[in-house]
C-alpha positions as CSV (number, residue, x, y, z in Angstrom):
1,X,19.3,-224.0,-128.1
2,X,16.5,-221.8,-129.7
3,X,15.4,-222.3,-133.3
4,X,17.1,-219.5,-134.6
5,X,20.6,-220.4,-133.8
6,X,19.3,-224.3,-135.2
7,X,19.0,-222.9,-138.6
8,X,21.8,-220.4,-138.2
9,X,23.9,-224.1,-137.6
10,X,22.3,-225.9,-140.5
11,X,22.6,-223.1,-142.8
12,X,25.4,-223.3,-145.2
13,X,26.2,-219.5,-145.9
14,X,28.3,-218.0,-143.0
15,X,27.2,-216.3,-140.2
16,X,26.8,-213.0,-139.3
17,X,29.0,-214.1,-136.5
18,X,32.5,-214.6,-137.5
19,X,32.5,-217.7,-135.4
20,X,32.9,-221.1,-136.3
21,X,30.5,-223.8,-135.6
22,X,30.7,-227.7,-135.9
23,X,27.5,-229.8,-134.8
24,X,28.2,-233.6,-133.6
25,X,26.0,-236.0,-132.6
26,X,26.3,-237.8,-129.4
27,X,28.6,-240.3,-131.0
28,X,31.1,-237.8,-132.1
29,X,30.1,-237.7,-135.9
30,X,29.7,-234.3,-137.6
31,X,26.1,-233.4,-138.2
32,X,26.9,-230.0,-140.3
33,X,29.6,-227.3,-140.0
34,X,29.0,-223.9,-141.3
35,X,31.6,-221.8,-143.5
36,X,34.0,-220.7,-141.4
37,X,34.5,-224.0,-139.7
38,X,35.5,-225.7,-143.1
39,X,37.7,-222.6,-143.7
40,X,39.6,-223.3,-140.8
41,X,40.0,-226.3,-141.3
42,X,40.7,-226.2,-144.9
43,X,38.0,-229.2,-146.0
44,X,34.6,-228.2,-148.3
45,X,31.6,-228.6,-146.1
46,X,30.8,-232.2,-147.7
47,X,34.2,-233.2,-147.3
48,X,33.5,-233.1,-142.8
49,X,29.8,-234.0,-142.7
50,X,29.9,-238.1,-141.7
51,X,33.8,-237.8,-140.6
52,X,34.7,-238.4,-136.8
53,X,35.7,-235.1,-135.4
54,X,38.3,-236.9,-133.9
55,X,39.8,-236.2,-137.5
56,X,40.2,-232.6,-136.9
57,X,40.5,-232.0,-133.4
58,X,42.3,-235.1,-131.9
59,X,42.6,-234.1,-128.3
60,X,39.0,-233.5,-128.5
61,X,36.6,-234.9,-125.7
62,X,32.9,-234.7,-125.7
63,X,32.5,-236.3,-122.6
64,X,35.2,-234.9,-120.4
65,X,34.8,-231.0,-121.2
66,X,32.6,-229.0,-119.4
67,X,29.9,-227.5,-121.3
68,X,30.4,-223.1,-121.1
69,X,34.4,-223.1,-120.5
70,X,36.8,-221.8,-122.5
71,X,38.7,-224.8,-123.8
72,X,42.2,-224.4,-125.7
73,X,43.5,-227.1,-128.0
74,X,44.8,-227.6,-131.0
75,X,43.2,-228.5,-134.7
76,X,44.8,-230.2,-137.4
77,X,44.5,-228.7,-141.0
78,X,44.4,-230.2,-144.4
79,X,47.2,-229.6,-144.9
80,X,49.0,-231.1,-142.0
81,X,49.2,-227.8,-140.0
82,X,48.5,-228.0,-136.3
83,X,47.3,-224.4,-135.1
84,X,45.8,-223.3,-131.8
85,X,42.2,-223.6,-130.9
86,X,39.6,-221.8,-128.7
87,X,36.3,-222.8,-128.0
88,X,33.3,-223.7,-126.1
89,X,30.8,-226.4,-126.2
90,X,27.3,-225.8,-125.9
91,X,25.0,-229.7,-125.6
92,X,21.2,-230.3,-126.2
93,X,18.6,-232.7,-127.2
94,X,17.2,-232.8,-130.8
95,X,14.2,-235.4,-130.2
96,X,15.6,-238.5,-128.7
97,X,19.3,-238.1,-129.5
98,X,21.9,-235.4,-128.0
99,X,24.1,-233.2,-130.0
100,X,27.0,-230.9,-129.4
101,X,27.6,-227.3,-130.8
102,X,31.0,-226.1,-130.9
103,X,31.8,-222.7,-131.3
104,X,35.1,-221.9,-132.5
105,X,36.8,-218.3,-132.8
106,X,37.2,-217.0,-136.2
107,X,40.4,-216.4,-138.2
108,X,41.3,-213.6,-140.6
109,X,43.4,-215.2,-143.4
110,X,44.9,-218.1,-144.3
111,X,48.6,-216.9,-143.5
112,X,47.4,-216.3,-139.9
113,X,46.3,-220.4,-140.2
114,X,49.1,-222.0,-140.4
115,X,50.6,-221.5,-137.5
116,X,47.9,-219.9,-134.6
117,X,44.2,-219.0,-134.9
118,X,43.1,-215.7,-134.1
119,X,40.3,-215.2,-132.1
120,X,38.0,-212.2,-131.4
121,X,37.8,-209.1,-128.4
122,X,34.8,-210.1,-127.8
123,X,36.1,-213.3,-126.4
124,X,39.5,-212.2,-124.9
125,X,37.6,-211.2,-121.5
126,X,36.5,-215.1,-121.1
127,X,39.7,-216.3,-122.1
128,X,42.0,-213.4,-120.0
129,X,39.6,-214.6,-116.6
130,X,40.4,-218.4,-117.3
131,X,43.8,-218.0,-117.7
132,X,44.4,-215.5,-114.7
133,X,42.7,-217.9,-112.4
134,X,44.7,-221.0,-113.6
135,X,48.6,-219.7,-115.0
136,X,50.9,-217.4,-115.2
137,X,50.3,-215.3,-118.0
138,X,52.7,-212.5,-119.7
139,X,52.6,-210.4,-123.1
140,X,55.3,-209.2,-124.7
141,X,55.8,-207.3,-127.9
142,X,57.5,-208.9,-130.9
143,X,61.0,-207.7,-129.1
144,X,60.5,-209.3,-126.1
145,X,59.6,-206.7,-123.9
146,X,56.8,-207.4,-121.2
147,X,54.0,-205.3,-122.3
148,X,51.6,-207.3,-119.3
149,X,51.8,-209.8,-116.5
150,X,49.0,-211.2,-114.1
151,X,48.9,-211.2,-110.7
152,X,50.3,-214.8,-110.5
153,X,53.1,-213.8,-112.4
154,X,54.3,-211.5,-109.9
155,X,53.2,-213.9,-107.6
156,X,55.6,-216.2,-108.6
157,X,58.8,-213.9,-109.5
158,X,58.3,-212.0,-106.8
159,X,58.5,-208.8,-109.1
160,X,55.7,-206.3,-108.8
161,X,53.9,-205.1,-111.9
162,X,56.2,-201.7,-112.0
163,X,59.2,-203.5,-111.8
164,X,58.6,-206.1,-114.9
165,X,56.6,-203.6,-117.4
166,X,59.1,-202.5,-120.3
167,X,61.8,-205.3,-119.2
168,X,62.5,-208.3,-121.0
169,X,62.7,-211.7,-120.0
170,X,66.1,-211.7,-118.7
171,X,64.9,-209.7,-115.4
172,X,63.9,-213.7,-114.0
173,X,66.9,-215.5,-116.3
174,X,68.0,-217.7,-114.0
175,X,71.5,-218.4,-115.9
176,X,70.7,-222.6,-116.1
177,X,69.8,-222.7,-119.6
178,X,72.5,-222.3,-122.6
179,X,72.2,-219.7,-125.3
180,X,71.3,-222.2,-127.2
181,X,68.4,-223.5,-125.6
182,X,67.3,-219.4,-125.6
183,X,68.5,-219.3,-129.8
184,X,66.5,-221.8,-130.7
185,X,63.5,-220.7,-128.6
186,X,63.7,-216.8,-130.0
187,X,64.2,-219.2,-133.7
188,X,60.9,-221.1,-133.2
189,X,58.9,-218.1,-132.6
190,X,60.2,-215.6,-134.5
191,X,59.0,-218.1,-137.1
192,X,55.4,-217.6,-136.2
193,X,55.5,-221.2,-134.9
194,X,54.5,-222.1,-130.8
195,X,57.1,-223.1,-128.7
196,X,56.5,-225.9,-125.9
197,X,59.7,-226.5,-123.2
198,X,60.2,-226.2,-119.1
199,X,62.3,-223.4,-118.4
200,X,64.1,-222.3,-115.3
201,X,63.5,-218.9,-113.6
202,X,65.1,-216.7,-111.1
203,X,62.8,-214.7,-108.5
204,X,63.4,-211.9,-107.0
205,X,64.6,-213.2,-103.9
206,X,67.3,-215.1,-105.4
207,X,65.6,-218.1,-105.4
208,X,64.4,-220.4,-108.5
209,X,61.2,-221.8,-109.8
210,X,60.3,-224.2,-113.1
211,X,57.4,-223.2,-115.4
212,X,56.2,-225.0,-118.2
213,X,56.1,-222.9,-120.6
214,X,53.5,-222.5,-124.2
215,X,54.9,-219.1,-125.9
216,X,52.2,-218.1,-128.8
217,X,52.8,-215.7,-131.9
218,X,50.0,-213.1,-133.0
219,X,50.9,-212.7,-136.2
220,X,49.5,-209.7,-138.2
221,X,48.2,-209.3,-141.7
222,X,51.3,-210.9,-143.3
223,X,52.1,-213.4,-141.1
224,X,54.7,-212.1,-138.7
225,X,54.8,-211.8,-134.9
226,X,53.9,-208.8,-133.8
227,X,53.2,-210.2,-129.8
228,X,53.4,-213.0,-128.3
229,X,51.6,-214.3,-125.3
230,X,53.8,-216.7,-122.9
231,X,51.4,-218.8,-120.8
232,X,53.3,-221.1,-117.6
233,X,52.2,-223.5,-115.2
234,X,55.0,-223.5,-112.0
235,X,56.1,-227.2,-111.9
236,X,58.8,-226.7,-109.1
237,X,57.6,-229.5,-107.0
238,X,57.5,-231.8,-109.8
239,X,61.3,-231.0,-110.8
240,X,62.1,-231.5,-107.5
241,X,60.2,-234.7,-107.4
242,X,62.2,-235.8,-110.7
243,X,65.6,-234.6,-109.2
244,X,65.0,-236.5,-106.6
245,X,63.9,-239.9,-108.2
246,X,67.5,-239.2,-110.5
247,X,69.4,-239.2,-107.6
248,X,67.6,-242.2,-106.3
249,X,68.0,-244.0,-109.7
250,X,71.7,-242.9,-109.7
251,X,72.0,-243.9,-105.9
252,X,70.5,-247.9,-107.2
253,X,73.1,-247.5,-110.0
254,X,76.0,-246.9,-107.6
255,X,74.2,-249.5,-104.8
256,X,74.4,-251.8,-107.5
257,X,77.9,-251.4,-108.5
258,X,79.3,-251.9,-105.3
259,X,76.8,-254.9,-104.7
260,X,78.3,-256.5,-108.2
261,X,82.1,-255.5,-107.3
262,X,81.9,-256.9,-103.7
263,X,79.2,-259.6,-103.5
264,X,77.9,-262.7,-105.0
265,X,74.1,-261.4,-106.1
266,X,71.6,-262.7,-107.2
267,X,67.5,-262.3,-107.9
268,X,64.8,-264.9,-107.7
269,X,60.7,-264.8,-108.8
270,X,58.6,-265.6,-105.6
271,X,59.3,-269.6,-106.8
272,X,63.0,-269.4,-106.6
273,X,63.1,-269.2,-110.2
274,X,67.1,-266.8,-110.9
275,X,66.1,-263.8,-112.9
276,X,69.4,-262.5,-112.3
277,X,72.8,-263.4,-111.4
278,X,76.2,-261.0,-111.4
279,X,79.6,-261.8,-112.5
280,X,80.6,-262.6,-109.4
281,X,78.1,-265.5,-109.1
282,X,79.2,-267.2,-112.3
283,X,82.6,-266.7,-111.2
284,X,82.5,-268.4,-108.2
285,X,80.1,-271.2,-109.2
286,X,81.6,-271.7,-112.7
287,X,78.6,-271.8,-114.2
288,X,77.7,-269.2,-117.2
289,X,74.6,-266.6,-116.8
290,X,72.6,-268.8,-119.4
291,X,73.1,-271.8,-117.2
292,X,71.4,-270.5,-114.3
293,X,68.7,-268.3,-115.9
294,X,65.5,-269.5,-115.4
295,X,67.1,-272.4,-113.5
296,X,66.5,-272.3,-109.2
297,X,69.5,-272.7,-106.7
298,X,69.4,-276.7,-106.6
299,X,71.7,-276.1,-109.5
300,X,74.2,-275.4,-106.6
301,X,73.2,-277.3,-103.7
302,X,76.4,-279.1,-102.3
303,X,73.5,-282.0,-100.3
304,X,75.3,-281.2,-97.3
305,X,72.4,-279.5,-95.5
306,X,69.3,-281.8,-94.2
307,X,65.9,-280.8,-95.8
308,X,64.4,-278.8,-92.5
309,X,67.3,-276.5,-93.0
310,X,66.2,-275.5,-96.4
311,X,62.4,-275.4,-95.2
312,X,63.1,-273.3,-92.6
313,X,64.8,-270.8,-95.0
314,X,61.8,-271.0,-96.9
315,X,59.4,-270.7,-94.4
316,X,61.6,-267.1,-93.2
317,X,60.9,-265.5,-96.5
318,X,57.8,-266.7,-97.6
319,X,56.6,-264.5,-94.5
320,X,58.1,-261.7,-95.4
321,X,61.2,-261.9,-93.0
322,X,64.8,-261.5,-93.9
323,X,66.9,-265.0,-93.4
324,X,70.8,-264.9,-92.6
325,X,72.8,-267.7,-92.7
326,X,76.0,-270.2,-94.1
327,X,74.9,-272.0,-96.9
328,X,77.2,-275.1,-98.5
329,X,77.4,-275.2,-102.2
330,X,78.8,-277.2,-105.3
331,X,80.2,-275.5,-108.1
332,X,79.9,-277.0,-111.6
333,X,83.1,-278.7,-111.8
334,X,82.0,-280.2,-108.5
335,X,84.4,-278.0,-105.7
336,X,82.4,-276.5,-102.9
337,X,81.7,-273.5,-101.5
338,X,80.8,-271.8,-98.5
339,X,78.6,-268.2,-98.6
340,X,77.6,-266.1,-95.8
341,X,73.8,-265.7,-97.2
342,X,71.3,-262.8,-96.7
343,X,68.1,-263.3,-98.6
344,X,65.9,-260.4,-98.4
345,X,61.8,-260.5,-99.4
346,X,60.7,-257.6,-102.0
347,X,56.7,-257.2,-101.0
348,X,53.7,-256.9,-102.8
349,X,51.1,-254.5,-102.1
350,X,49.9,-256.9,-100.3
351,X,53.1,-258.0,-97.9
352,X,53.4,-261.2,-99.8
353,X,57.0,-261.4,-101.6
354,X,57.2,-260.9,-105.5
355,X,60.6,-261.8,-105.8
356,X,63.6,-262.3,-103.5
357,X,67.4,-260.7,-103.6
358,X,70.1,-262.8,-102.3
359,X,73.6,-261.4,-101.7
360,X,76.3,-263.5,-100.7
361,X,79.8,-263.3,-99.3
362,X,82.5,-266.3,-99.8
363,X,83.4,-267.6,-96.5
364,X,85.2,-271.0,-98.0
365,X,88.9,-270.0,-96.3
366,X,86.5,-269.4,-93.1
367,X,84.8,-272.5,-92.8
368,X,88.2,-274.4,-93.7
369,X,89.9,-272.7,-90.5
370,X,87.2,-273.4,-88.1
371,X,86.8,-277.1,-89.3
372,X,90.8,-277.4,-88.5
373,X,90.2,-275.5,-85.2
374,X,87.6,-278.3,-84.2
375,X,90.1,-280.9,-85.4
376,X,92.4,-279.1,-83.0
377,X,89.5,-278.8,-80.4
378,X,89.1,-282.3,-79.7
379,X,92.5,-283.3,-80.0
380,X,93.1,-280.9,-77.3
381,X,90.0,-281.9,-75.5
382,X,90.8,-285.3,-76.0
383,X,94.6,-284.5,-74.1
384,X,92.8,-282.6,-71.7
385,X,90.8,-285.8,-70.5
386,X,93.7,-287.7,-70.2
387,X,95.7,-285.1,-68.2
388,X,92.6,-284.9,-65.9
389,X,92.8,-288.5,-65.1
390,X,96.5,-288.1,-64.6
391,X,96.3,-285.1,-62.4
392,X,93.3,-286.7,-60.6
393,X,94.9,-289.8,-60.1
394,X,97.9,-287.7,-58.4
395,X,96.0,-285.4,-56.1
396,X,94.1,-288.5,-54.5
397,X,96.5,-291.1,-54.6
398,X,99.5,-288.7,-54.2
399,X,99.0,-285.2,-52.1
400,X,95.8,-286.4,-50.8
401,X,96.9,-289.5,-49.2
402,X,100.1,-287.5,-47.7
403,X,97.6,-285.0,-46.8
404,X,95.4,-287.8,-44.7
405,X,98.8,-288.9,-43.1
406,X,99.4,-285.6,-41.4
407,X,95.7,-285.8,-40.3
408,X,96.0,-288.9,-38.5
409,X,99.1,-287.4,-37.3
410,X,97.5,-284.7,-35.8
411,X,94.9,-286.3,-34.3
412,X,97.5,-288.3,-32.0
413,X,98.9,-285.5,-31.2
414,X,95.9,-284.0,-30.0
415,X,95.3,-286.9,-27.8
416,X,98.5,-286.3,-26.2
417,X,98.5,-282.3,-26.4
418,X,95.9,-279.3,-26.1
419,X,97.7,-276.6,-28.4
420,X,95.4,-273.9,-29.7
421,X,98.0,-274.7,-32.6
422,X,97.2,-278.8,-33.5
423,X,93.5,-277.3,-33.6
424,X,94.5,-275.1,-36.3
425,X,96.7,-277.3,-38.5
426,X,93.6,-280.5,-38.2
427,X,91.2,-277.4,-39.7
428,X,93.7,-276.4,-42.5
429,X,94.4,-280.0,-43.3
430,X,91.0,-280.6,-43.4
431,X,89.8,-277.6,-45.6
432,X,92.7,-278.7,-48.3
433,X,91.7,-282.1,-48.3
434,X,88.0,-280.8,-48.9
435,X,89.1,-278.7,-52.0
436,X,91.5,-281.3,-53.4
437,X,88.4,-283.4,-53.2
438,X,86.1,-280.5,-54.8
439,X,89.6,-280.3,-57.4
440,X,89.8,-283.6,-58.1
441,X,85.9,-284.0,-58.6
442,X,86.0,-281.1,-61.4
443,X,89.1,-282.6,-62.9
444,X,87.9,-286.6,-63.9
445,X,84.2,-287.3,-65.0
446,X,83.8,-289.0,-61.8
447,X,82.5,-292.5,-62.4
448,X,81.9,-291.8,-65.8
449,X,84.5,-293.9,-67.1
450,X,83.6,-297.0,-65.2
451,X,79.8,-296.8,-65.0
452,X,78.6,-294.6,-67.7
453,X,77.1,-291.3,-68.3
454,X,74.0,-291.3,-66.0
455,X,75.2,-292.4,-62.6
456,X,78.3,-289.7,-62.9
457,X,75.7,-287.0,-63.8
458,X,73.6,-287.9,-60.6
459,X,76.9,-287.8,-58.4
460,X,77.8,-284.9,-60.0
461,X,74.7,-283.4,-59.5
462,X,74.6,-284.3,-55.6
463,X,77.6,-283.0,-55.4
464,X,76.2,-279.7,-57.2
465,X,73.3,-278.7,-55.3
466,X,75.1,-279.6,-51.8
467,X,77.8,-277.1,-52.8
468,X,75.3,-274.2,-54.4
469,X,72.5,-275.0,-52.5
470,X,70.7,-274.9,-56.0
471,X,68.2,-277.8,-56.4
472,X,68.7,-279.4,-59.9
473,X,66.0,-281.8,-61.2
474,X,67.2,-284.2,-63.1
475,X,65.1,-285.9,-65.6
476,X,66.5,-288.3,-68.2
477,X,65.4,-291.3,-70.6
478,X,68.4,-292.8,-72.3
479,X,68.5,-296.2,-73.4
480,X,71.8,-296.3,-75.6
481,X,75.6,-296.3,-74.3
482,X,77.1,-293.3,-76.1
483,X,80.7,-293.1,-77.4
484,X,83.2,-292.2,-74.6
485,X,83.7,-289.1,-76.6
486,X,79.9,-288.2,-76.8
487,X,79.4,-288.9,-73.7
488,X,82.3,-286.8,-71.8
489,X,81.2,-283.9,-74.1
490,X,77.7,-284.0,-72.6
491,X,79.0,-284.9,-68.8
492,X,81.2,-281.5,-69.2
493,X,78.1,-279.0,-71.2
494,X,76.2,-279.7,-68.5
495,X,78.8,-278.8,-65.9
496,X,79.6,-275.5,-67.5
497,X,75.9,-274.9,-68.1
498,X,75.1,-275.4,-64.4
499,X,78.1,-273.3,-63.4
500,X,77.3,-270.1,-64.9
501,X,73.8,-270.9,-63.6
502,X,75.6,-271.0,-60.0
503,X,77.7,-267.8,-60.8
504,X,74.7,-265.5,-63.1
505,X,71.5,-266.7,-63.0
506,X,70.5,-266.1,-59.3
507,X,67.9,-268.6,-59.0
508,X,67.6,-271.9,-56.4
509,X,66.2,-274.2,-58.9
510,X,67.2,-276.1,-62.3
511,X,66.9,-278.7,-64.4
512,X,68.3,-281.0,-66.5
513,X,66.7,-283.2,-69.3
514,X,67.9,-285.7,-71.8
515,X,66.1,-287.0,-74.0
516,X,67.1,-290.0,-76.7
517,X,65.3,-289.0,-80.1
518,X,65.1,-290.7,-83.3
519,X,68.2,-290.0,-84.6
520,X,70.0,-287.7,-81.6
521,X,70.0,-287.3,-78.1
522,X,68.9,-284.2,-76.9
523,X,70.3,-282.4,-73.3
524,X,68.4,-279.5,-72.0
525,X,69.6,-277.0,-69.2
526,X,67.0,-274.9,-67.8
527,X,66.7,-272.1,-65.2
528,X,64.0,-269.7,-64.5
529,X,66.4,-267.1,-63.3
530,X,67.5,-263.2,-64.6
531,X,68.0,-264.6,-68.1
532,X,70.1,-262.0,-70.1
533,X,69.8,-260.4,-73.9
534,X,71.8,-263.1,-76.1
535,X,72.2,-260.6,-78.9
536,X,74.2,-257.6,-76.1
537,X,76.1,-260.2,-74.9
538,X,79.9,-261.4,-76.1
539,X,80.5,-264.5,-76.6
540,X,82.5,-265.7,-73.3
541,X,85.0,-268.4,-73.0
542,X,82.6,-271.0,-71.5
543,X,79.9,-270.1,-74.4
544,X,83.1,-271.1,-77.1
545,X,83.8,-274.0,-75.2
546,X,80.8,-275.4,-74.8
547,X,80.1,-274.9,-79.0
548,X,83.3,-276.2,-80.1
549,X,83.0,-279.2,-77.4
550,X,79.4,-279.9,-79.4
551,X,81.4,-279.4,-83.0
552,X,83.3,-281.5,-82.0
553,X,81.2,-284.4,-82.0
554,X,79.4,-283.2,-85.1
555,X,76.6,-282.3,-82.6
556,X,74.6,-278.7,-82.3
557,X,74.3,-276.1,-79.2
558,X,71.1,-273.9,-79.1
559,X,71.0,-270.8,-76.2
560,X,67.4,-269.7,-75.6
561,X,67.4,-266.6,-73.0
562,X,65.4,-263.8,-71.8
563,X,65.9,-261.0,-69.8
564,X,64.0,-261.8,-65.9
565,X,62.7,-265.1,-67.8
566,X,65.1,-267.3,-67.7
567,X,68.4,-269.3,-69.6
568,X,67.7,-272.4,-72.0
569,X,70.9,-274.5,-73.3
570,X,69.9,-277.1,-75.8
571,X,72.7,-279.4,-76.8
572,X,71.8,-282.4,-79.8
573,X,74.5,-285.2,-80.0
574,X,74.0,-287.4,-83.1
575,X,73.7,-291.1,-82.1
């Protein structure tokens, strides 16, 4: 800044220039202001030297705008008007401290004041390049009929420059907005007062675009429109974005609604601690929503599930992983419940869970059948022993002794005869006798009942490989007699196991492992042959058998397979 235009600043008679200049120092504080600036402003000049101009221009940022460009805000005068602003910002150093000169455009009148500044030709061909490059830009005169548009006007509408000059807005009225909206609009300005909104348009090609929209009145000499400049910025993608995030939002709220008609829900912090529970959770675990807030989900726990259940829920979510499963709970006034659970981890920014939303489905009348169907189970198992014994008992002491009568028969015969036709019945009589043995093998635990568990697995498995030509190694440690009941139930698993090894698992080797634990006994089945995919595969009768034979001993059945790996069957019997 030269030395002239220093005392032009500190001078307090105006200008020659009609503009407006306020000098701050680098902390924003007003230095001087000549005439004209306390004119528009409506303050004597010692009234703004020491104020903040913060004060007078509140948008105002020293440190943000860039020194030479046009800026447009808006000032706030004495009298509480806020009016438009233009203006530049020129910086330099005045020894060892910085300063700012602002240079406003001048204004006419005070009438003109209270609702827009006027500003100067001189400066219209700065302010018409900024505004061409950056928005859409349109003049009308004080009946609304487009006097000029910029290039991204047309851009935008689609319209050429022809077609739009002498029309009025309602060439690109896109029909969304009500007359009101348009009333109060023509109201606000008509007033000599801006108007601010997002407005709808219609292009050319029939197709629609949101501007924001700042619609400025010049007023003339006694304070009435007589042009108004419309200045838009085309927000279409950001309507869109907002539509978008309204129909999410309303997609949550319907989401929600069905959750909370359909489903016991309910919303934990990252320690468990409920945040939020629906009707349908206090309903079913009589409790009331104050009861549970800020309470966690021991609150309902029945005791019916060991601790490595519960910390191997936890340990699923607490990685991020979704845990589904049949959860055992007590209700206040001490009934229980049974919920099929789904717990599902909300992340972090980091993948570590924030919070976690559980929704739940009452499976009480569920659980209640299947616990009669493994009553039933073992009674029928239990009748199905018996009749094997029965029926075993009758096929060897019965048909198959007859059967070894007509042998020994035969064979006389044949020491007396040579008929191609004894030949044939000794081969028939021997190939029933072989099956009724193979029959009544299958149908009683061999000698399970007379010398336990282990030496009628060996014999069976003898029996096994002979027969399949699969070798079975058998490996077991078991020190303690089981319950007869225990004890069939493993002797037939491993049966059915080893049979659908015979008849799937193409393989010539297996084994067989039981193991007494602390607290359990633990039989393992293993091939090393096609495997198959557990979760493509229905659950067959043998599969249901086997499960409800382990139910019924309050025991567990695990089935570990993979596709060309391999079949695992894990059976644990309580001791």
């Amino acid at each position: 800044m030269d030395r002239d235009s220093q005392m032009q600043v500190n001078n307090n008679n105006t200008p020659a220039s009609e503009d407006a200049t306020i000098l701050v120092n680098e902390k924003g504080i007003i230095s001087d202001s000549n005439q004209r600036a306390c004119y528009i402003f409506g303050y004597e000049k010692d009234e703004m030297i020491g104020e903040k101009l913060n004060q007078f221009m509140p948008e105002m940022n020293l440190f943000t705008a860039k020194e030479g460009m046009i800026i447009h805000q808006y000032g706030k005068h004495r009298t509480g008007y806020d009016f438009s602003l233009f203006y530049r910002i020129n910086a330099f150093s005045l020894g060892n401290e910085n300063y700012y000169l602002i240079i406003f455009n001048g204004v006419k009148d005070q009438s003109r004041l209270k609702s827009q500044n006027a500003y100067h030709l001189n400066e219209l061909v700065d302010l018409k390049y900024a505004l061409d490059a950056s928005t859409i830009v349109a003049f009308t005169d004080q009946k609304g009929i487009i006097t000029y548009v910029n290039e991204k006007f047309c851009e935008v509408s689609r319209y050429s420059a022809e077609e739009l000059i002498g029309k009025d807005h309602r060439i690109i009225n896109s029909g969304y907005h009500t007359k009101e909206f348009m009333k109060e609009l023509w109201r606000t300005i008509g007033n000599g007062e801006v108007w601010r909104g997002e407005v709808k348009n219609k292009a050319k090609d029939g197709s629609y675009y949101w501007v924001d929209t700042t619609i400025v009145p010049f007023l003339n000499e006694k304070g009435k429109p007589l042009k108004y400049l419309a200045i838009r910025y085309e927000i279409t993608e950001y309507k869109q974005v907002v539509e978008e995030l309204k129909k999410s939002v309303n997609e949550l709220s319907d989401l929600k609604f069905a959750l909370d008609a359909s489903s016991i829900v309910a919303i934990t912090d990252q320690k468990g601690t409920i945040h939020y529970v629906n009707d349908q959770f206090c309903r079913i675990s009589k409790y009331s929503r104050e009861e549970l807030m800020g309470r966690d989900h021991r609150i309902i726990n029945s005791g019916y599930h060991n601790k490595q259940f519960f910390t191997d829920l936890w340990r699923t979510i607490a990685s991020g992983r979704v845990w589904k499963g049949e959860i055992k709970n007590r209700a206040k006034d001490g009934t229980f419940y049974w919920v099929d659970t789904t717990i599902v981890p909300f992340l972090d920014d980091h993948n570590r869970p924030y919070q976690y939303l559980a929704i739940r489905h009452e499976i009480t009348k569920r659980k209640k059948a299947e616990e009669e169907l493994q009553l039933m189970m073992a009674k029928i198992i239990n009748v199905q022993e018996d009749e094997r014994r029965r029926l075993s008992r009758e096929l060897h002491d019965g048909i198959g002794q007859n059967l070894y009568s007509h042998l020994i028969t035969i064979n006389r015969l044949q020491t007396e005869l040579n008929h191609p036709l004894l030949d044939q019945m000794q081969d028939e009589a021997t190939e029933i006798i072989e099956e009724l043995r193979d029959l009544s093998w299958t149908l009683r635990p061999s000698v399970l009942d007379d010398l336990g568990l282990i030496p009628a697995i060996r014999s069976y498995l003898v029996r096994y490989s002979d027969h399949s030509h699969i070798n079975v190694h058998f490996d077991c440690y078991l020190n303690t007699r089981l319950s007869e009941n225990k004890e069939i139930t493993i002797y037939r698993i491993i049966q059915e196991a080893l049979t659908n090894i015979r008849k799937y698992a193409d393989t010539e080797e297996a084994t067989v492992t039981i193991r007494e634990m602390e607290d359990e006994v633990r039989v393992m089945i293993e091939d090393n042959g096609k495997g198959f995919d557990i979760h493509s595969v229905s659950r067959g009768v043998g599969l249901f058998s086997m499960e409800e034979r382990a139910k019924a001993v309050q025991g567990n059945i695990t089935i570990q397979s993979v596709k060309d790996s391999g079949t695992k069957i894990i059976l644990d019997v309580p001791l």
